[in-house]
VEXDRENGU-191405 format. One record per atom (N, C-alpha, C): residue in one letter; z, y, x. Coordinates in steps of 0.1 Angstrom, whole numbers, plus 2048, in hexadecimal, padded with zeros to 3 digits. Layout:
BEGIN
AZYX...
END
This chain:
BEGIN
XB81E42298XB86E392A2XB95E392A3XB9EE492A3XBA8E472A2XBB1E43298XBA9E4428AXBB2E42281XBADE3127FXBA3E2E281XBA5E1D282XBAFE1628DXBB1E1F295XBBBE1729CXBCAE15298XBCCE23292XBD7E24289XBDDE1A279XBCEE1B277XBD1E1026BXBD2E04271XBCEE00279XBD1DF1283XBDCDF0284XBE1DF928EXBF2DF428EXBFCDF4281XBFADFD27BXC04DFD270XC0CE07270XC13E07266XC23E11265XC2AE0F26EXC2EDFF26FXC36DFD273XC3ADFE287XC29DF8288XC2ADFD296XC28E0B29DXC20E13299XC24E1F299XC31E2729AXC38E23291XC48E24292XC51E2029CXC49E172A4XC53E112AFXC4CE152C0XC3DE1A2BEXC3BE212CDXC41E292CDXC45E2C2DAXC4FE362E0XC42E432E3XC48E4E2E6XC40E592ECXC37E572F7XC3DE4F303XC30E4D30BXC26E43305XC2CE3B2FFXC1DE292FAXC14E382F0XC19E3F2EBXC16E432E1XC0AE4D2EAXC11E562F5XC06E5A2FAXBFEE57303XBFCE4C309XBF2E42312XBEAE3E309XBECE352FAXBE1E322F4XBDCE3C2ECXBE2E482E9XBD9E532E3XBD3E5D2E8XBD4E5E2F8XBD0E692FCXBC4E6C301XBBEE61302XBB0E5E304XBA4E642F7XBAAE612EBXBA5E652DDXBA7E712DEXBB0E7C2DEXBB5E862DFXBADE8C2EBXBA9E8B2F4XBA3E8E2FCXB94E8D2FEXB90E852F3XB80E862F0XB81E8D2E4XB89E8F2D8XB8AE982D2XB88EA62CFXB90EAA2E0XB91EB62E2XB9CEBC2DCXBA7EB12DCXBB3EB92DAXBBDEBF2E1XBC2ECB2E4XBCCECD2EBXBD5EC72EFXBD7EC02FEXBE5EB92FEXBE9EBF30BXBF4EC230FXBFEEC331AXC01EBB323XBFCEB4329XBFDEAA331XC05EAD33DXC12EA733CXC1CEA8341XC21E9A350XC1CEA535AXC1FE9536CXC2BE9A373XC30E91376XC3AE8C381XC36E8E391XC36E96397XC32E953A2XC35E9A3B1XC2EEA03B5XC36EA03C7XC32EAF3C8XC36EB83CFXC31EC23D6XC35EC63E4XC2FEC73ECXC2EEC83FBXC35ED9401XC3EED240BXC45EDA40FXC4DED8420XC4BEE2424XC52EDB435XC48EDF43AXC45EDD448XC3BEE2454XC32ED8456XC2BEDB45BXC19ED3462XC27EC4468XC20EB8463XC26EAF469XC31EA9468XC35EB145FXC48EAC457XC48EB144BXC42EAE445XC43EB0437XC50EAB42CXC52EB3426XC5BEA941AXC56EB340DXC5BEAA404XC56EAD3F6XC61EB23E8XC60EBB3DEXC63EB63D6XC61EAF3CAXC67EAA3C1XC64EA23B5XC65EAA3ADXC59EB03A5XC59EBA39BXC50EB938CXC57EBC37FXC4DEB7376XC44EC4375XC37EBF371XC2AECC36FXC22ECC368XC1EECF366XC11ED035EXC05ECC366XBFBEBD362XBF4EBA36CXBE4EC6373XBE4ECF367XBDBED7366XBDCEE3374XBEEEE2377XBF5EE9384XBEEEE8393XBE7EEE39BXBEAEE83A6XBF5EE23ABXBF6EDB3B9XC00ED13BCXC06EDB3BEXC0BEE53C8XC16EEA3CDXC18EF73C8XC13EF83BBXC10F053ACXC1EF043A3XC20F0B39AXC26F08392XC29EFC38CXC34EFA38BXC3FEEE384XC40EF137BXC48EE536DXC53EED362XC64EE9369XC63EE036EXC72EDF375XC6FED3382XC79ED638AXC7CECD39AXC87EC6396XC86EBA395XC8DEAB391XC98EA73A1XC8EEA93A9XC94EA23B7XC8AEA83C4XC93E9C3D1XC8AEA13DDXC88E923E0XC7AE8F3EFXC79E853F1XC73E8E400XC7BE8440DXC7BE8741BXC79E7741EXC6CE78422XC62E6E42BXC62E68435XC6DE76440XC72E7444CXC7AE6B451XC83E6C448XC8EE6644BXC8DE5644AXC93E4C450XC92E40451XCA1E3A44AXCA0E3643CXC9AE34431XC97E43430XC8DE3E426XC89E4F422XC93E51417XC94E60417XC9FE6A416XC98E6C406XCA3E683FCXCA4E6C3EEXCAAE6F3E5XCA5E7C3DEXCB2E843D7XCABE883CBXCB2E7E3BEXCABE803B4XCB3E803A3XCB3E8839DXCBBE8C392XCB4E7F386XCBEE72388XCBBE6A381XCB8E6F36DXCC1E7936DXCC1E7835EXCB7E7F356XCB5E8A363XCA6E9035BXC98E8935EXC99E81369XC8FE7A36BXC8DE72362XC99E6A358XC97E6134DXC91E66342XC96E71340XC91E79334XC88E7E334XC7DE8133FXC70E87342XC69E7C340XC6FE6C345XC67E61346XC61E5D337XC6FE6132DXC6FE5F31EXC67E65319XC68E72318XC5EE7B313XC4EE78314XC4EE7331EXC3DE7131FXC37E7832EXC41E7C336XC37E84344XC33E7434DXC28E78352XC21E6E357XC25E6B367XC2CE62370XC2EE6637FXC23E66386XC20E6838EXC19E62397XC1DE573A0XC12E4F3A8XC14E433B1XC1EE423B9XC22E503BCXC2AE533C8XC3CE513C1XC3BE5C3B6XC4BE5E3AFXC4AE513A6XC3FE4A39EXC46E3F397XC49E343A5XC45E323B1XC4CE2B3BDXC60E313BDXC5EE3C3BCXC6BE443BFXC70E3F3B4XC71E443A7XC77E3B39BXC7DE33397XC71E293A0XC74E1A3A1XC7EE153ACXC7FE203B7XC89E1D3C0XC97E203BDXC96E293B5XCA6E303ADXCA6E273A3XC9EE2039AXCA6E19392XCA1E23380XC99E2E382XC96E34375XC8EE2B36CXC84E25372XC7CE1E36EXC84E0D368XC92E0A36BXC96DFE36BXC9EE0235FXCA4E0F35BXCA9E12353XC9FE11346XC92E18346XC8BE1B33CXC8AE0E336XC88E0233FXC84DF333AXC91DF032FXC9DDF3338XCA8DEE330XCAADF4323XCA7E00325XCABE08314XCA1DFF30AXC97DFE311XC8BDF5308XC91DEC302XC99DE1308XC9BDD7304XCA6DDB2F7XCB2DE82FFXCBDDEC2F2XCB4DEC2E7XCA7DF02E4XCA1DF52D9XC98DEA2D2XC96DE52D8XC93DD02D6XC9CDC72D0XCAADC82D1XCB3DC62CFXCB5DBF2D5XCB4DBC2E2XCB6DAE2EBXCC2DAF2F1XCC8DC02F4XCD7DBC2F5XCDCDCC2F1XCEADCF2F5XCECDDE2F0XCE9DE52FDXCF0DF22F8XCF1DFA303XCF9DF8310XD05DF430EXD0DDF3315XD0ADE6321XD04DDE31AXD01DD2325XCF5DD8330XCEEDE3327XCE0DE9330XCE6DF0337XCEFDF9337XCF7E03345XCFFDF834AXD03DED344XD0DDE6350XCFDDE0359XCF8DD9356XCEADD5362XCE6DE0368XCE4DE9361XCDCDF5369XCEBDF937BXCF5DFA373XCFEDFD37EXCFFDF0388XCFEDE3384XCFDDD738CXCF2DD9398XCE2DDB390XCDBDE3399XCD7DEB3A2XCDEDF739CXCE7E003A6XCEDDFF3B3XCF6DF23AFXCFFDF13BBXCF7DEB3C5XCF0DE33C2XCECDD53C5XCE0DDC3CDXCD8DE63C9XCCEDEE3CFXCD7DFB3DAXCE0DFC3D7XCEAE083DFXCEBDFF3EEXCF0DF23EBXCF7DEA3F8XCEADE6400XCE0DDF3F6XCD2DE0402XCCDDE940DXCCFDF5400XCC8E0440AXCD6E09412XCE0E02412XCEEE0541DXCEBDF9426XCE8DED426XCE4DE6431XCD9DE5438XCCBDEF432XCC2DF1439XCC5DFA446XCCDE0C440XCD1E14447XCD9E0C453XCE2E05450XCE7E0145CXCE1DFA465XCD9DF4460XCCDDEA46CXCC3DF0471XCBCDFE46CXCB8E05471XCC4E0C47EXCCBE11475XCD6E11480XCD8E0C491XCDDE0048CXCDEDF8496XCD5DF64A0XCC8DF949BXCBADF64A1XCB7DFF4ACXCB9E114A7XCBAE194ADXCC4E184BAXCCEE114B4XCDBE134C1XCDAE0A4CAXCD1DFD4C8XCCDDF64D0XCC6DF84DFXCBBE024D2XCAEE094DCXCB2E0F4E0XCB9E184DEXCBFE254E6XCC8E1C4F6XCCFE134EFXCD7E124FBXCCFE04507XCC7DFF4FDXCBCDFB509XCB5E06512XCB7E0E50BXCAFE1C516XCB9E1F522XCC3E2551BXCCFE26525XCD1E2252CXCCEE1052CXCD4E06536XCC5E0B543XCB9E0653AXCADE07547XCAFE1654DXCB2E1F546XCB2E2D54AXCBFE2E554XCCBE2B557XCD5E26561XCD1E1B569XCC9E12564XCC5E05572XCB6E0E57BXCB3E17573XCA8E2057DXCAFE28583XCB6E2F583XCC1E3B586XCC5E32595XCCCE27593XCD5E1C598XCC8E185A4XCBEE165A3XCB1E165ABXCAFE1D5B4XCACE295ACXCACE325B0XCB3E3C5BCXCBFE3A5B8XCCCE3D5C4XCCEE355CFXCC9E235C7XCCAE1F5D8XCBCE205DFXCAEE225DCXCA3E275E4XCA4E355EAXCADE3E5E4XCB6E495F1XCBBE435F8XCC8E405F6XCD0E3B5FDXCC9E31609XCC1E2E607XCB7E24611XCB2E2E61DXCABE33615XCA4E4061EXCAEE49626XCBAE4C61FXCC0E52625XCC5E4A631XCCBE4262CXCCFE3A635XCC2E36647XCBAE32641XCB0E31649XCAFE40655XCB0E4A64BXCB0E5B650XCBBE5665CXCC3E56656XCCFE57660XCD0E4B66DXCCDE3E66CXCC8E38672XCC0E3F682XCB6E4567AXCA8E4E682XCB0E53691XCB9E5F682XCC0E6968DXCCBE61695XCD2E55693XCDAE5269BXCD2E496A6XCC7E446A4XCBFE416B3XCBAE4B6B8XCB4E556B5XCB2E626BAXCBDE666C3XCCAE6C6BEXCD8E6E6C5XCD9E656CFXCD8E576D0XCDDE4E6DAXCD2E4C6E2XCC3E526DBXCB9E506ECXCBDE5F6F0XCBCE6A6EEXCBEE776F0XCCEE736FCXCDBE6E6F4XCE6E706FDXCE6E63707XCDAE5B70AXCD9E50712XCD1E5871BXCC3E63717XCBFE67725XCC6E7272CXCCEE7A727XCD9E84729XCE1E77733XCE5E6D72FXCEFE66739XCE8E62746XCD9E57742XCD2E5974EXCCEE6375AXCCAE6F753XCC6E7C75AXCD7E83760XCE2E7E75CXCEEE8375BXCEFE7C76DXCEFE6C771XCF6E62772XCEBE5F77FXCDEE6677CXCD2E6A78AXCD6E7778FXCDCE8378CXCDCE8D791XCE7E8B79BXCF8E82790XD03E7D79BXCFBE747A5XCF2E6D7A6XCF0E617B2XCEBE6D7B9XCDEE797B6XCDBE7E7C0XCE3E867C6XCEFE8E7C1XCFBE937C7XD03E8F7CFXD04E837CCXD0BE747D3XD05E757DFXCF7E6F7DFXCECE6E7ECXCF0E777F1XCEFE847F0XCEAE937F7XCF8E937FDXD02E937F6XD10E937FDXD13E87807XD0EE7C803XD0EE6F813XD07E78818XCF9E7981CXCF5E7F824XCF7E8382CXD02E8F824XD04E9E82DXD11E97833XD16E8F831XD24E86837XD20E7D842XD15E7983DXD0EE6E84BXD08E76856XD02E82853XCFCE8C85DXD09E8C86AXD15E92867XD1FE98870XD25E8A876XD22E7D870XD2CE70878XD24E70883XD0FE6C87BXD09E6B886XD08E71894XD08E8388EXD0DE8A89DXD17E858A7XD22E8089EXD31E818A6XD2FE718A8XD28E688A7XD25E5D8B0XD1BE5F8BAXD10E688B8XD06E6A8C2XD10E728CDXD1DE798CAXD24E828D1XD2DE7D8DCXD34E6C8D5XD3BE688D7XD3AE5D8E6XD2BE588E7XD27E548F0XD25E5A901XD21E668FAXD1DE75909XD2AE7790AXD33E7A902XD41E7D90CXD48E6D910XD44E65910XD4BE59915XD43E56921XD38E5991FXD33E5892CXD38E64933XD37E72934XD3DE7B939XD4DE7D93DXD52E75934XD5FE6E93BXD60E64947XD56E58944XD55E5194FXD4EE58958XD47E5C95DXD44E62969XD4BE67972XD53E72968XD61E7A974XD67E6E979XD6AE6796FXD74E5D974XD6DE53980XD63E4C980XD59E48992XD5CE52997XD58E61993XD55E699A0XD64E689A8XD71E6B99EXD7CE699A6XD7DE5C9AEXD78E539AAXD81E429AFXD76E479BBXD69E4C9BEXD65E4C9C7XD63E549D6XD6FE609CBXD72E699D4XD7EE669DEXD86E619D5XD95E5B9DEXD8EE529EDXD86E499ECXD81E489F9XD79E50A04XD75E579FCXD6FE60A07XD76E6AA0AXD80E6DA01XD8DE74A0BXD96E70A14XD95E65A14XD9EE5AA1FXD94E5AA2DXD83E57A29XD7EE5AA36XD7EE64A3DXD7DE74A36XD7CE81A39XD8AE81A41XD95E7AA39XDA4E7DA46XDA1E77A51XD97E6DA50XD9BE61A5EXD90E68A66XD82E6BA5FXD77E71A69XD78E7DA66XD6CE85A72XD6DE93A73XD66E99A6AXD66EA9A6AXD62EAEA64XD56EAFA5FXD4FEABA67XD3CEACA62XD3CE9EA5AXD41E94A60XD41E88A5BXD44E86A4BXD4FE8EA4BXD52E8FA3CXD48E99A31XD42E9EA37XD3AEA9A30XD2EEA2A2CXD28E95A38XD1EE8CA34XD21E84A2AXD2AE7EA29XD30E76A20XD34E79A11XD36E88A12XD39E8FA02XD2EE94A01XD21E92A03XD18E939FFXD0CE8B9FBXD0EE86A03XD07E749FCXD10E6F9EEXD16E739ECXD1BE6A9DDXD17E769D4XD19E7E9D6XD15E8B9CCXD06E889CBXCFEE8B9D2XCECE879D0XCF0E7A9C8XCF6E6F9CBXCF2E649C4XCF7E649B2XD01E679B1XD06E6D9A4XCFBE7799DXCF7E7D9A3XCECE8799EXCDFE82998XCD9E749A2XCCFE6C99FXCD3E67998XCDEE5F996XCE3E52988XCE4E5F97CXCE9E6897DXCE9E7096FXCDAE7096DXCD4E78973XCC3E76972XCBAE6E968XCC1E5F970XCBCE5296CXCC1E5495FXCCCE5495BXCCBE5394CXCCEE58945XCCCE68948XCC2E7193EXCB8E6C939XCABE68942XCA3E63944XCA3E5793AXCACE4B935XCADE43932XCAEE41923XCB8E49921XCBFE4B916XCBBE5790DXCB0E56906XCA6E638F9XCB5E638F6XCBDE718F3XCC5E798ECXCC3E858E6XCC6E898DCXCC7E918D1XCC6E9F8D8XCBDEAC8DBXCC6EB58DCXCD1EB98E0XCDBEB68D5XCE8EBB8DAXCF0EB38E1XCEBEA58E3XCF2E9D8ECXCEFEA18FAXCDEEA58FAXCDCEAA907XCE3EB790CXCE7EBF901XCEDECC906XCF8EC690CXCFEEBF902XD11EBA907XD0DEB3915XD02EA9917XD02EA3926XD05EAF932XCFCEB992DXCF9EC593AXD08ECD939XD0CECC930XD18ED4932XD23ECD93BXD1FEC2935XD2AEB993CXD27EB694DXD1CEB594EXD16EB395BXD17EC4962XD18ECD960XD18EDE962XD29ED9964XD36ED795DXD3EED395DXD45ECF96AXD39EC296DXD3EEB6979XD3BEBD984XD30EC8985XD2BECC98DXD33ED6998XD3AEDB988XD48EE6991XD55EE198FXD56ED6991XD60ECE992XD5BEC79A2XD52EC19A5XD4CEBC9B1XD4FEC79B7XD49ED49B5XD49EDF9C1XD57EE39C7XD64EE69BFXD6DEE59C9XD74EDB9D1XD6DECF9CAXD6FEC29D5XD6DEC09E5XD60EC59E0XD5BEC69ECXD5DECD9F5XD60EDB9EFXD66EE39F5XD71EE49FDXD7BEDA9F4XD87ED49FAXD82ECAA05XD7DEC4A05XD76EBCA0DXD75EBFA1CXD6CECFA19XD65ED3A21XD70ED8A2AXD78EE0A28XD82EE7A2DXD8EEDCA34
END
């Protein structure tokens, strides 16, 4: 089977597959054979903590476990990062790619993002003769740039995106703040409110209770001011009367001292004694008359005790 396939293509083409055509269509034969081959991958190995992984790009032997032995580490690839983060040794990656190592899904993506893979096409063509070398590194560097300034205008619109979000946060997170301070401020306010009607019923019944104790002080003090007038008007009537009295008894004694000189002795003795009885009765009467206080009644009797020894050496005079 193998060598019919060989005779198919020819010298000629034979001559012109490269090392990998050469080992994709042979390795299958070779491998039902039972021939030893080396089978040489491109691939990833895991590295970093539960959850954040990153990788490197290492050539190995596919027969390796994944995170086993390598023959060499090409580059790194960080997943995290937004673009993802890539660091890859273009030249050996080309030369691994020539040789025949096989990538996997993951690193020929990576490849193809660097540009190794765009290279490989172009040498094709140098070897085609479709153009030389030099026109294939001038495209490939065109490429380059032209892939450089995309992945620099993504970064920045990621960028921008982030600073957006971030400072839409900041604004809601200060318009809550800002909320926030005035729903204190409310409350407090309100608080203080509380205490300032509190204070003003508290120093309003302090003034009432203040402003009832002066009225009843007030009262108590009229009172005790109206007590002493009332006496000294209840007082003021008993000596005016006790003034007028002496004063009749005189206007009524001057006549009956005139009769005593004109008539005789007994005569006059009857005579100063009938006005005395009668004076005695009219006091009587209005004691009798006139309800007075106690001490008005004392002051009458004193005053009448008074008239009494006042009349007596009248009469006496009289008598003599």
């Amino acid at each position: 089977m193998l060598i019919a396939t060989i005779l198919k293509m020819g010298e000629k083409s034979i001559a012109s597959i490269s090392q990998t055509d050469f080992y994709t269509i042979f390795a299958p034969h070779f491998q039902k054979n039972n021939f030893r081959i080396m089978p040489v991958k491109m691939r990833l190995t895991r590295h970093g903590r539960k959850r954040y992984a990153f990788y490197h790009i290492v050539v190995a032997d596919s027969r390796a476990p994944r995170d086993g032995r390598y023959i060499e580490r090409i580059g790194m690839y960080n997943p995290n990062s937004n673009p993802a983060t890539i660091d890859l040794d273009f030249d050996k990656a080309y030369d691994w790619l020539v040789k025949g190592a096989q990538p996997t899904d993951t690193v020929r993506a990576i490849l193809s993002y660097k540009g190794v893979l765009y290279k490989k096409h172009l040498m094709g063509g140098v070897k085609k003769g479709a153009f030389d070398e030099e026109e294939a590194e001038r495209r490939l560097e065109k490429w380059l740039t032209e892939k450089e300034a995309k992945i620099q205008a993504q970064k920045e619109r990621i960028e921008g995106e982030t600073n957006a979000e971030l400072k839409k946060r900041l604004e809601a997170e200060a318009k809550l703040n800002e909320e926030r301070a005035a729903a204190i401020a409310a409350k407090n306010a309100e608080l203080a409110a509380e205490v300032e009607d509190e204070n003003e019923a508290e120093t309003a019944e302090e003034s009432t209770e203040e402003s009832a104790a002066t009225e009843t002080a007030t009262a108590e003090k009229e009172e005790v001011a109206e007590e002493p007038k009332k006496e000294e008007k209840v007082a003021e009537p008993v000596k005016e009367e006790a003034t007028e009295e002496p004063e009749k008894e005189e206007k009524a004694a001057e006549p009956v001292k005139e009769e005593k000189a004109e008539e005789a002795a007994p005569a006059k003795e009857e005579s100063a004694e009938k006005p005395a009885a009668e004076e005695k009765e009219k006091a009587k009467e209005k004691e009798e008359e006139k309800p007075e206080a106690p001490a008005a009644e004392a002051k009458s009797e004193e005053a009448e005790k008074e008239e009494k020894k006042e009349e007596a050496p009248k009469d006496k005079g009289a008598n003599s």
